[in-house]
N, C-alpha and C positions, 0 to 999 in steps of 0.2 A: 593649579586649581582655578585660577582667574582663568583660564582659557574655555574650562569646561561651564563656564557661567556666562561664557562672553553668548553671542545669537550664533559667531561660527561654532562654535563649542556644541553649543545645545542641536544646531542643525546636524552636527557630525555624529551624534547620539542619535540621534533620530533617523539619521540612514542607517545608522549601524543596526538600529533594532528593526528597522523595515528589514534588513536582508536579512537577518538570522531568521525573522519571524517566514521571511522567503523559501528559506533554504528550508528549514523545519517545516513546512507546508507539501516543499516537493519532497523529500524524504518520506515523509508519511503516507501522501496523495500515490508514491513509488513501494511504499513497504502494505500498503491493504491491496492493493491491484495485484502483487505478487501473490499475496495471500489467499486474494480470492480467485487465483485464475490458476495457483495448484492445487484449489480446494474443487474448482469447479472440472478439472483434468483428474483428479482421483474420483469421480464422482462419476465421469462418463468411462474409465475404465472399469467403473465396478459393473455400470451396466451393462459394459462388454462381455464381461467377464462370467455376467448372471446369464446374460442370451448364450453363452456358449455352453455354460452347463445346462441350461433348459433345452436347448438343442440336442447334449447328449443323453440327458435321462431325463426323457419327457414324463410327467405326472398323468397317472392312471385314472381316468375317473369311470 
């Protein structure tokens, strides 16, 4: 316990919370990129998808 009080002690806490705070930064920064880049690839195949039926049954006006 006297170690975790000592300046190495506190300094060894203080990287330790830098890197997780690290690590949890790039997990997230890696888990919304994912999300938004098969949000945005579902989104251009529906387009695809919408031009190919307008293609086959064109609307009558």
């Amino acid at each position: 316990m006297e170690y975790l009080s000592s300046p190495e002690g506190i300094n060894n806490i203080i990287v330790g919370i830098i890197l997780v705070g690290a690590i949890n930064a790039i997990f997230i920064t890696y888990s919304v990129r994912r999300t938004y880049g098969a949000a945005k690839k579902d989104r251009e195949q529906l387009k695809i998808q919408q031009a190919k039926i307008d293609k086959l049954s064109p609307k009558e006006e």
